[in-house]
C-alpha positions in Angstrom: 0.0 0.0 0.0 1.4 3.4 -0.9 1.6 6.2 1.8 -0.8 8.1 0.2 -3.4 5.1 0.7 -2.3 4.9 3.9 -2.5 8.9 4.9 -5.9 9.0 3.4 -7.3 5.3 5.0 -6.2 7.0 8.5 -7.8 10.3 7.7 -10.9 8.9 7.0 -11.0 6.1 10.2 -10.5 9.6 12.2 -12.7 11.8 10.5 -15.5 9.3 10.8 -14.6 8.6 14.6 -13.9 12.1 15.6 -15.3 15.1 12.9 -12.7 17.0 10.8 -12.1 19.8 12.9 -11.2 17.7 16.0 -8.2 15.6 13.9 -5.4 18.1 13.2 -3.0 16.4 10.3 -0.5 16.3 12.9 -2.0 13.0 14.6 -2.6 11.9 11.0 0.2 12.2 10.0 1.6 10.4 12.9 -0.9 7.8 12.8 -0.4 7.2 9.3 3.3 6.9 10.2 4.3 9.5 7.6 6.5 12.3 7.6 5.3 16.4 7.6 6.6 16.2 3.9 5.1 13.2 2.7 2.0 14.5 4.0 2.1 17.4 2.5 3.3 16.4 -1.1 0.5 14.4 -1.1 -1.9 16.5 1.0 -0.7 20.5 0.4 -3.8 21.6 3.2 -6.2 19.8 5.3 -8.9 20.8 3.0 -7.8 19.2 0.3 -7.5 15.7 2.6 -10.6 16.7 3.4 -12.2 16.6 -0.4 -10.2 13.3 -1.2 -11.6 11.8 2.4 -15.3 12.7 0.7 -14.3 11.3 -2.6 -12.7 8.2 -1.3 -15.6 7.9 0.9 -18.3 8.4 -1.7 -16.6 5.8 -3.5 -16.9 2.9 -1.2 -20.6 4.1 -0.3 -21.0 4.0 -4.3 -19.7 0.6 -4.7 -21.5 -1.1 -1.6 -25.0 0.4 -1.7 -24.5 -0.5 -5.7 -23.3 -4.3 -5.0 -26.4 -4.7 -2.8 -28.8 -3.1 -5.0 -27.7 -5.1 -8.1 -27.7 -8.1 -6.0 -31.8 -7.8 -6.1 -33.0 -9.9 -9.2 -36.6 -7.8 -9.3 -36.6 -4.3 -9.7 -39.5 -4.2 -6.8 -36.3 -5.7 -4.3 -33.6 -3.2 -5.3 -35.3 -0.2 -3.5 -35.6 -2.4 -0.4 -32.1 -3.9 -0.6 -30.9 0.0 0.3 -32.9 0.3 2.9 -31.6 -2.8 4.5 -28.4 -1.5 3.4 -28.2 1.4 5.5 -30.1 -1.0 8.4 -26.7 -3.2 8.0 -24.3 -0.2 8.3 -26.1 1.6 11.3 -25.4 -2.0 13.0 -21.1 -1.9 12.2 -19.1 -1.1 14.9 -17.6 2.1 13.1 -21.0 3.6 12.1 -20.6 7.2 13.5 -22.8 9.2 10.8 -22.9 10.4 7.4 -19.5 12.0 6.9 -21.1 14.1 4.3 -23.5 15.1 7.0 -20.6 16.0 9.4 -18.7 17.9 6.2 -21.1 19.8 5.7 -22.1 20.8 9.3 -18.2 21.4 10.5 -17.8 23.5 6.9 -20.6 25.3 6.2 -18.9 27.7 3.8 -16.1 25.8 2.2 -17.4 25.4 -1.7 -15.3 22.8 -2.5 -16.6 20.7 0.1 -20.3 21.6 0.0 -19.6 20.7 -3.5 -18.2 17.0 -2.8 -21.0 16.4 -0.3 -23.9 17.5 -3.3 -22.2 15.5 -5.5 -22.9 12.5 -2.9 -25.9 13.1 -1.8 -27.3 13.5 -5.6 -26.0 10.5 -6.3 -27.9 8.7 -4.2 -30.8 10.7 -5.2 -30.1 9.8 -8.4 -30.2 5.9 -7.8 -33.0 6.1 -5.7 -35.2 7.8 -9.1 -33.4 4.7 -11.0 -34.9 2.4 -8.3 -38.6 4.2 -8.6 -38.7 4.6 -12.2 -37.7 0.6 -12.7 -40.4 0.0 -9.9 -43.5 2.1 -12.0 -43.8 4.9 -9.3 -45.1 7.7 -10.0 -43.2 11.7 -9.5 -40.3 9.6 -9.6 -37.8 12.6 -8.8 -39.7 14.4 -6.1 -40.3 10.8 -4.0 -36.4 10.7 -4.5 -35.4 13.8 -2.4 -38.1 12.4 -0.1 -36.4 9.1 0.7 -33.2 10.6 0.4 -33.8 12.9 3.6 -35.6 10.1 5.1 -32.5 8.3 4.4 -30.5 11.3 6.0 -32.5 11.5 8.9 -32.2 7.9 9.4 -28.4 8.1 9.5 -29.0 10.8 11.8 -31.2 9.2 14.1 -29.7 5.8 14.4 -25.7 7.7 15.0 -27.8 9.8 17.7 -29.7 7.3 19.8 -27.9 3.9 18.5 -31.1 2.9 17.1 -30.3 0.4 13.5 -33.8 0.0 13.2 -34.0 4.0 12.2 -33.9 2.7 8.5 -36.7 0.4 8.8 -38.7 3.3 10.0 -37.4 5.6 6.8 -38.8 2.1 4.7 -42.2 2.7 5.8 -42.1 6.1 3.7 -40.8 4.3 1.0 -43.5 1.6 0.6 -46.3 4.7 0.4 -44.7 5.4 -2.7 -47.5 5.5 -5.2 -47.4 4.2 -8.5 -45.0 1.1 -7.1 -46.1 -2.2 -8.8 -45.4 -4.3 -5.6 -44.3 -3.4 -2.2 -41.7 -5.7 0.3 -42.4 -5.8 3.6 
């Protein structure tokens, strides 16, 4: 593994642990076991660790809500199979939050970041109108930003009061989604 991997693997453990402002590169850098200029060469400001954290991170999210999605054989599953996605993650020992969430909360006004935490969160937004429009619902793109924030609030609610069952809750929304051909249970 290179020492970027490894700088941006640790950055990302401790953002999710801790938030970004409390994790100063200094104890990233030393957990990482790097030096100040390999850090930097890699890393020129903690902002920019910061957008490849939220990149990195939005790439594992992509790839595992995606793998469990696809693993559905009926369109009428796949919608389900992310909800019981996120009820799997709220249930892993190193489920502290949305990292997007915490982005955007610790950096309000940083564009770049805001911008790596839209492009996330439209994302999903955009695979959940995928999921609705292979399903037959109905207002396919405004139900999307609904179970999206339902989604978000989930995440919110189970990191909060420890509570995996938050997305089976945010589920309930989804099956009133009219137009569906067939709900799960």
């Amino acid at each position: 593994m290179s020492k970027r991997t490894d700088i941006l693997e640790t950055a990302l453990a401790l953002f999710n642990a801790n938030g970004y402002i409390a994790v100063g590169v200094d104890r990233i850098r030393d957990e990482a076991g790097a030096s100040k200029m390999t850090l930097y060469k890699h890393f020129p400001s903690k902002d920019v660790l910061i957008r490849e954290v939220l990149a990195l991170r939005h790439q594992q999210l992509a790839d595992a809500i995606t793998r469990a999605v696809e693993a559905a054989p009926k369109p009428e599953e796949r919608l389900r199979c992310l909800f019981e996605w996120h009820h799997q993650w709220f249930k892993q020992p190193d489920f502290h939050g949305c990292m997007f969430i915490k982005a955007l909360d610790e950096h309000p006004r940083h564009a770049a970041i805001i911008d790596a935490v839209r492009r996330h969160k439209q994302w999903l937004t955009q695979l959940i109108t995928t999921l609705l429009a292979e399903m037959g619902a109905t207002d396919t793109e405004q139900w999307a930003a609904v179970l999206c924030m339902q989604l978000d609030g989930a995440i919110v609610h189970a990191a909060l009061f420890d509570d995996p069952t938050a997305a089976d809750r945010a589920w309930q929304v989804a099956c009133r989604v009219p137009g569906c051909r067939k709900k799960n249970g």
